[in-house]
C-alpha positions as CSV (number, residue, x, y, z in Angstrom):
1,X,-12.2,12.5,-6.1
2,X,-11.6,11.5,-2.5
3,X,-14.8,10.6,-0.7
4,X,-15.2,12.6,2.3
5,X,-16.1,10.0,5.5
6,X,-18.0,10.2,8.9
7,X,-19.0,13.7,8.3
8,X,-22.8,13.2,9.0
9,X,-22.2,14.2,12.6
10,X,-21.7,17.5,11.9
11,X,-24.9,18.1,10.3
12,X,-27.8,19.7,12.7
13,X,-30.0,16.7,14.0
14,X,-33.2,16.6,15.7
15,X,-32.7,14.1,18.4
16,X,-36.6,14.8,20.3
17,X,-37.8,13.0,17.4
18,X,-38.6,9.1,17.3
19,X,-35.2,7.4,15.1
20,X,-36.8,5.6,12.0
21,X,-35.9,2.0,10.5
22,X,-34.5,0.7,13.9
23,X,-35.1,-2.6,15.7
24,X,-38.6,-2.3,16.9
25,X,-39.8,-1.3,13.4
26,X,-37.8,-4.7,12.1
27,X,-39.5,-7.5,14.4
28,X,-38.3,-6.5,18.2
29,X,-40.5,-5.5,21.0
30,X,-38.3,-4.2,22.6
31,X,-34.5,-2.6,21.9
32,X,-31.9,-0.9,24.7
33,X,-28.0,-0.2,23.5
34,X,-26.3,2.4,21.2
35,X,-25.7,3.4,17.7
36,X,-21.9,2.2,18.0
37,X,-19.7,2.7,20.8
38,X,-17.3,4.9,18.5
39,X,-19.8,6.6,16.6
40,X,-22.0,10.0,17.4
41,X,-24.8,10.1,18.9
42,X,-23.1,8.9,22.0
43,X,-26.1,8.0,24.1
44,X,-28.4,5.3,25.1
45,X,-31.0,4.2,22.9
46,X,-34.3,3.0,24.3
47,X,-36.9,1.7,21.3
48,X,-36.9,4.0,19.1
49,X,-35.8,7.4,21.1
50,X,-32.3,8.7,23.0
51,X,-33.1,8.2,26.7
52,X,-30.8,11.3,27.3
53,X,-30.6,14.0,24.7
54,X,-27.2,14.4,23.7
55,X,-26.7,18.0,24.1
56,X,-23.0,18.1,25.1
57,X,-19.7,17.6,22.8
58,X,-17.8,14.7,23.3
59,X,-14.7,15.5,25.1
60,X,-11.9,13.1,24.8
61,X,-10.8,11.7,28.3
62,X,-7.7,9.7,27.8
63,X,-8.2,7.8,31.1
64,X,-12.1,6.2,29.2
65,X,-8.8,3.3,27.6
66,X,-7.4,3.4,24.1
67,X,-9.0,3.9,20.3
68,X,-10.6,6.8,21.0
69,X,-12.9,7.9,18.7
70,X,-11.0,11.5,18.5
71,X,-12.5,12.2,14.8
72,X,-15.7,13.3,16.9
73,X,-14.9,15.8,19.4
74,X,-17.5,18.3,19.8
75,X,-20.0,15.4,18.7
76,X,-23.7,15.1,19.9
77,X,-23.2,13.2,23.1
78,X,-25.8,12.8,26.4
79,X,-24.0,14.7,29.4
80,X,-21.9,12.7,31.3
81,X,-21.6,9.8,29.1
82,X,-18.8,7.5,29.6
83,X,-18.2,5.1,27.4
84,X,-17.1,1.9,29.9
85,X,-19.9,2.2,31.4
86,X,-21.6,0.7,28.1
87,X,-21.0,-2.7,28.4
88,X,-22.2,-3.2,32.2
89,X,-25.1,-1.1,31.2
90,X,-26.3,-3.6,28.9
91,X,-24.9,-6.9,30.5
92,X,-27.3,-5.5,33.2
93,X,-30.3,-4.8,31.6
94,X,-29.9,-8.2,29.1
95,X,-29.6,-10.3,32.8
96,X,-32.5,-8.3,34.1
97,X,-34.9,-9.2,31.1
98,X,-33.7,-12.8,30.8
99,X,-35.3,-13.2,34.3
100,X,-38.5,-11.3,34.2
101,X,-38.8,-13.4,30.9
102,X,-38.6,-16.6,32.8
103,X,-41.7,-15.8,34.5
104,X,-44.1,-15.7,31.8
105,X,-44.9,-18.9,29.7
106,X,-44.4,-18.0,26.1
107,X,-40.9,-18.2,25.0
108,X,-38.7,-15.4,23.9
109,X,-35.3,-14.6,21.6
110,X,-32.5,-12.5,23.0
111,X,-30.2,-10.8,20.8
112,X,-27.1,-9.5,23.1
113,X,-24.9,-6.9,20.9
114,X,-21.9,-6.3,23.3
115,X,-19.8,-3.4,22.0
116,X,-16.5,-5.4,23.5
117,X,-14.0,-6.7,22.7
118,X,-14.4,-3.4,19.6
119,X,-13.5,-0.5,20.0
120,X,-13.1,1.8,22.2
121,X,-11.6,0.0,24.4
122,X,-12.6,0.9,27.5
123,X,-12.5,-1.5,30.1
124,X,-14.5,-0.7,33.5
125,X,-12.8,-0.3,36.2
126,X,-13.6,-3.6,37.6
127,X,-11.3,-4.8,34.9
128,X,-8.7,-2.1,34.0
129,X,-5.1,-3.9,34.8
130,X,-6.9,-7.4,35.7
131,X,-5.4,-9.1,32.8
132,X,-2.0,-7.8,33.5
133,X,-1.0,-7.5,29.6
134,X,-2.6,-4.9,27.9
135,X,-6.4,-2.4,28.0
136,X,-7.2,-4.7,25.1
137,X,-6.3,-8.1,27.0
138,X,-8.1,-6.4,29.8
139,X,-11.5,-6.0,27.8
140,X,-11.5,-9.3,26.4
141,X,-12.1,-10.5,30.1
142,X,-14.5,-8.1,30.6
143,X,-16.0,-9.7,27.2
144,X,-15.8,-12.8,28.7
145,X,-17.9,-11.7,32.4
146,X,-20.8,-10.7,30.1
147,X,-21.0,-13.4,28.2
148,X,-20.4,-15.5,31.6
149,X,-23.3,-13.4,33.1
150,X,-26.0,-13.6,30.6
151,X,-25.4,-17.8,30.8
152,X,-25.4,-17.5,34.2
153,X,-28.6,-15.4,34.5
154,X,-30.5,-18.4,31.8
155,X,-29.2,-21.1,34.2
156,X,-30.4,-19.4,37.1
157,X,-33.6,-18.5,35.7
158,X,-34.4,-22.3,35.7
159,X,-34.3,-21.8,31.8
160,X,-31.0,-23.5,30.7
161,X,-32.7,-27.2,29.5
162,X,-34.8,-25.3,26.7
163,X,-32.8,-22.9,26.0
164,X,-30.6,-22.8,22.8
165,X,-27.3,-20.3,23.1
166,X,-25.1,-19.1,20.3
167,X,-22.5,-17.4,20.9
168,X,-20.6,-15.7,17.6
169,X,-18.3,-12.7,16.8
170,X,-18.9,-10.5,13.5
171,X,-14.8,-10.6,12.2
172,X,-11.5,-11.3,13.4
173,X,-9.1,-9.0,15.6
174,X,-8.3,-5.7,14.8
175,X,-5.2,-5.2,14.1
176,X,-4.6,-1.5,15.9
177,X,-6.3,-1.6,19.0
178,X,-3.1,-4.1,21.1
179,X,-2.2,-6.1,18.7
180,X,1.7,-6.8,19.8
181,X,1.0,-6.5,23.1
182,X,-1.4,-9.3,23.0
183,X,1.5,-11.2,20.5
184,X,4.5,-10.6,23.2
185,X,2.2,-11.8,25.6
186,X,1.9,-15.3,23.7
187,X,-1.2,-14.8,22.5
188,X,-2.1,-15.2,19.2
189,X,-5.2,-12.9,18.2
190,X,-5.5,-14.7,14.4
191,X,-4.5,-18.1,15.8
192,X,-2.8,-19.9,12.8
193,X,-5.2,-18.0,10.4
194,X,-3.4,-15.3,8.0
195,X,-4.4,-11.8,8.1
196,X,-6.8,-9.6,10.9
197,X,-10.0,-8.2,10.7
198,X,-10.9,-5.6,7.4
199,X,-8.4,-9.1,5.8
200,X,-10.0,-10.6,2.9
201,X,-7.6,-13.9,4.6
202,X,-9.3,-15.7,6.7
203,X,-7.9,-14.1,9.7
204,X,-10.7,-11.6,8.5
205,X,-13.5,-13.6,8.5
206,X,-12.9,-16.7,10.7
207,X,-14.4,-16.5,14.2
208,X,-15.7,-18.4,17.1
209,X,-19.0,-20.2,17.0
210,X,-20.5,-21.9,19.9
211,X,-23.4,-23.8,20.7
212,X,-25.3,-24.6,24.0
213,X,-28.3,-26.8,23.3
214,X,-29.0,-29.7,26.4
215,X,-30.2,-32.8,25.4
216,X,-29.5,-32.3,21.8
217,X,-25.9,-31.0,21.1
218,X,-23.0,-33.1,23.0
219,X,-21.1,-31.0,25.0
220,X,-17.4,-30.8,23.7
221,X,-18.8,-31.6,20.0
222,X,-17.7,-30.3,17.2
223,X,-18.1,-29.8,13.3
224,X,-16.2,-28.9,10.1
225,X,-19.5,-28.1,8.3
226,X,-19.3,-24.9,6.3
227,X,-21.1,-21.8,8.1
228,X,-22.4,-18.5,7.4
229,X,-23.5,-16.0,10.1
230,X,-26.1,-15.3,7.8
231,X,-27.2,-18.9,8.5
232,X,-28.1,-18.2,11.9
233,X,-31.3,-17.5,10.2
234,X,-32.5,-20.4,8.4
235,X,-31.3,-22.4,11.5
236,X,-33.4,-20.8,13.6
237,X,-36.2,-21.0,11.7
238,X,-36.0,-24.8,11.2
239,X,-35.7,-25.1,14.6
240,X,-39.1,-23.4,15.5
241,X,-40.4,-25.1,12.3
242,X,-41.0,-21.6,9.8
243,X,-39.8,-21.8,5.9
244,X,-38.5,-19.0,4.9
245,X,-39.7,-17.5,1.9
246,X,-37.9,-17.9,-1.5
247,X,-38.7,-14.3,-2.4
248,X,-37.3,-11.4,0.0
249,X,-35.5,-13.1,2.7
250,X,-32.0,-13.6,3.2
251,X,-29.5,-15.6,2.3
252,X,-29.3,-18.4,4.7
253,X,-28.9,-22.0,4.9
254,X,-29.9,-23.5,8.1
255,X,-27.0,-25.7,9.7
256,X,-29.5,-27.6,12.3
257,X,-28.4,-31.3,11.2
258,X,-24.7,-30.3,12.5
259,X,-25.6,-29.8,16.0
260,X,-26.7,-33.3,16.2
261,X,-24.5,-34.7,13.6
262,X,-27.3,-35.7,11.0
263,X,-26.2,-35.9,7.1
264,X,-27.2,-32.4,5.5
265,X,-28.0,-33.2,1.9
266,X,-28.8,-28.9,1.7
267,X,-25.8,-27.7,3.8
268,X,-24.1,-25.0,2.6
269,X,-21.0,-25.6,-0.1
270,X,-19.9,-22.1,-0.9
271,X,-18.9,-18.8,0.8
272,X,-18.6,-15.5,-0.4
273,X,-16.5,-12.7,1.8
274,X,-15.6,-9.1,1.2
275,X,-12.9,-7.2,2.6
276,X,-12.8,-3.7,3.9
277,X,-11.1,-2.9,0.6
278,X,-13.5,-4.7,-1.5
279,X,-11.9,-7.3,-2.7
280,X,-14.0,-10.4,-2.9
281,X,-13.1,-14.0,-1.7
282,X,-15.0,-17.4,-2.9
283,X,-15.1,-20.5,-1.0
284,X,-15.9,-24.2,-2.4
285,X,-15.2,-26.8,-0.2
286,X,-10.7,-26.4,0.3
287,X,-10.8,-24.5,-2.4
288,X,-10.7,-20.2,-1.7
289,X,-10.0,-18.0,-4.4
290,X,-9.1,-14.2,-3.7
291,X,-9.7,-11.5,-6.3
292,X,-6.7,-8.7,-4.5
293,X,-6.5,-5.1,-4.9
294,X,-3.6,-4.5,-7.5
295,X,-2.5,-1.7,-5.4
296,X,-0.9,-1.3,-2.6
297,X,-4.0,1.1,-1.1
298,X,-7.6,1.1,-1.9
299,X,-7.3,4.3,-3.7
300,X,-4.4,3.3,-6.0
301,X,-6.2,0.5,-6.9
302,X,-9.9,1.9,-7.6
303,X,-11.2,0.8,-11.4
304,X,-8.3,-1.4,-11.6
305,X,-8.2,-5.0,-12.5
306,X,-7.7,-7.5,-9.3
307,X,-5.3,-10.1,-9.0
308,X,-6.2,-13.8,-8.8
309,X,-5.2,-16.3,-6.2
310,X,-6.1,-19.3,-5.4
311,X,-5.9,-21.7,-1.6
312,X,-6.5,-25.1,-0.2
313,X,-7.9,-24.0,2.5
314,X,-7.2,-28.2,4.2
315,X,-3.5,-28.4,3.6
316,X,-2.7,-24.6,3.9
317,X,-4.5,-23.0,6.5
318,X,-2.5,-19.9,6.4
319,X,-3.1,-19.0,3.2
320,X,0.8,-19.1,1.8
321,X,1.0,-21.1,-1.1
322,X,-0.8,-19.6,-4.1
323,X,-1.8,-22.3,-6.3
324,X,-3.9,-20.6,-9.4
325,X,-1.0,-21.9,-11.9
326,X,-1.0,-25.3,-10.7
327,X,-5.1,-25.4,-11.2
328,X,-6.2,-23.3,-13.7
329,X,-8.9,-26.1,-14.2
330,X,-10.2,-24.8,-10.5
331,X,-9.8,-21.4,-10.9
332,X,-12.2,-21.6,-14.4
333,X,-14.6,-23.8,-12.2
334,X,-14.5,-21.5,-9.2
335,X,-15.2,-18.2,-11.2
336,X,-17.9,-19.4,-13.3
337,X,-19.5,-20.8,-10.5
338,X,-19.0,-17.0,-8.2
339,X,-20.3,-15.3,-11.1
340,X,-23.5,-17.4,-11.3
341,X,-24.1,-17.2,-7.4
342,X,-23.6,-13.0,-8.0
343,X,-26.1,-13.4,-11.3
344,X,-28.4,-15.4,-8.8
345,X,-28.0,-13.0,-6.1
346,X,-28.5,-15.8,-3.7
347,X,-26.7,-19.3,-2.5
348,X,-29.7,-20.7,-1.4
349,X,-31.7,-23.4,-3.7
350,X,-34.5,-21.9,-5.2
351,X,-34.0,-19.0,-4.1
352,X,-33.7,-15.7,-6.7
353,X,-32.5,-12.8,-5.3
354,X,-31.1,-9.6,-6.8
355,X,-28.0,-7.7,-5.5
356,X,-28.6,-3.9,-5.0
357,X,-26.3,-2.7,-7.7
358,X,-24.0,-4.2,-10.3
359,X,-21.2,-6.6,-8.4
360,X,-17.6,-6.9,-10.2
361,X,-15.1,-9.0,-8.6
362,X,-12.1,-8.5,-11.6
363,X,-11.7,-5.1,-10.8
364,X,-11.7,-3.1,-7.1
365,X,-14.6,-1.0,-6.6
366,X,-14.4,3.0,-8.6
367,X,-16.3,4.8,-5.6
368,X,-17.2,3.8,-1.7
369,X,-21.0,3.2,-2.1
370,X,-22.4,2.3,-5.6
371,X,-25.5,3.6,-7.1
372,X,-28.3,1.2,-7.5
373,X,-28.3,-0.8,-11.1
């Protein structure tokens, strides 16, 4: 049976009442952004409460960019939300904090969620046309002037010599929102990575990951060392000196020792990535091996056994030359090592974890969202 998606919006909501299991009830003092920029409620969020009850239906205004989120018109929306106003809003607010920060003693963590360069994209209109190419070319500029401004904003603040600053994306580019316009243009939005975002290649999963830390990381630095995002955690942990427990947290391995080029004896080794399909990819070292749908959709290829591939990763970045026949040695290895990391449910030393439900990786996935084992 096809699963019916996004249909939550049309059931009645009380939006007067405080929204549960959000930011401030997780660790944050304080939160300010949106749900997603292309999903209902479209309004602000404040803590734990819409700062404008959405009480219109959202109207599609083909002038807001492109990637619209059309699916939702007559959704819960504040009145006269527009969506590029989102990313100002909260470059504004994140510059704004940064400096009243600055004037108390005690230090402080910023996590900055901008809602470019995904869609909608809606660049404001100090941007629309600047980059000459494409709305999509035209938001990753705008991407860039936040970024620029909350760096800015730390340096001005007097804050920049003890301030760390990461900056990371989540996946790769999306594949429908300018893709060839960006490509005609001589820009590459994978690089020389195969596949886009929702890819189990690693033009799915590789992204940008920077570092700002005076006095300890070199500027123009770099490393090869393995990474996680989830390893954002451990890192900064280690660096305020906090172990994290071996029961209940997540799985992270802190990557400290690579921003000042120490030997990591713990460093992470493996990787484990999932497409939008749910096909399952596992890194160690080179070596990447890909469990494919057999289908050529997700719902041809539900319950079905996946195909096996394997990659090295250091002499075939693009992922083109399958080599599971050449190495069936590695691809034993590989698999008995994924399935012990899944019985673990973690790929952190002496840590046991457990997974929410049952995870297969030799067949694709029978329903959306699996019951709890």
């Amino acid at each position: 049976m096809m699963e019916k998606k996004n249909g939550q919006w049309k059931f009645q909501w009380d939006f007067t009442k405080p929204i549960r299991g959000g930011p401030t009830e997780r660790g944050f003092d304080y939160y300010f952004g949106v749900d997603l920029p292309n999903l209902p409620p479209f309004a602000f969020i404040e803590n734990d409460r819409v700062t404008t009850l959405p009480t219109a239906g959202f109207q599609l205004d083909q002038s807001e960019g492109i990637v619209l989120p059309k699916g939702f018109v007559g959704a819960p929306t504040a009145p006269g939300w527009r969506m590029q106003k989102i990313l100002p809003e909260i470059t504004q607010r994140a510059v704004r904090h940064i400096h009243e920060r600055a004037k108390q003693e005690s230090p402080f963590f910023l996590y900055f969620s901008m809602t470019s360069p995904h869609e909608p994209v809606v660049p404001s209109e100090k941007f629309r046309g600047k980059s000459g190419i494409a709305p999509v070319a035209d938001f990753v500029m705008e991407t860039d002037w936040s970024a620029g401004q909350i760096v800015q904003a730390i340096d001005q603040a007097g804050l920049a010599e003890n301030t760390i600053v990461i900056f990371t994306a989540d996946n790769g580019h999306s594949h429908y929102t300018g893709w060839q316009d960006l490509i005609k243009a001589g820009h590459l939005p994978s690089g020389p990575y195969r596949g886009h975002k929702g890819d189990i290649w690693e033009g799915g999963h590789r992204v940008p990951l920077v570092v700002r830390w005076p006095n300890h990381i070199k500027p123009g630095s770099s490393s090869n060392q393995m990474v996680c995002l989830t390893d954002i955690l451990a890192t900064s942990a280690e660096m305020v000196g906090v172990e994290l427990p071996s029961k209940g947290a997540e799985d992270s391995i802190s990557f400290l020792p690579a921003f000042v080029d120490k030997k990591n004896d713990q460093r992470r080794t493996s990787l484990v990535s999932h497409s939008n399909h749910g096909e399952f990819a596992y890194r160690e070292g080179p070596w990447k091996i890909v469990f494919k749908m057999s289908g050529k959709n997700l719902q041809q290829s539900r319950g079905k056994p996946t195909i096996l591939e394997l990659y090295n990763l250091d002499t075939d970045i693009g992922e083109q030359n399958e080599l599971s026949k050449k190495h069936p040695e590695i691809v034993e290895r590989m698999t008995r090592n994924f399935q012990k990391l899944i019985d673990q449910g973690s790929s952190r030393s002496g840590q046991k974890s457990a997974n929410d439900t049952k995870v297969r990786f030799d067949i694709s996935q029978e329903v959306r969202w699996t019951p709890a084992s």
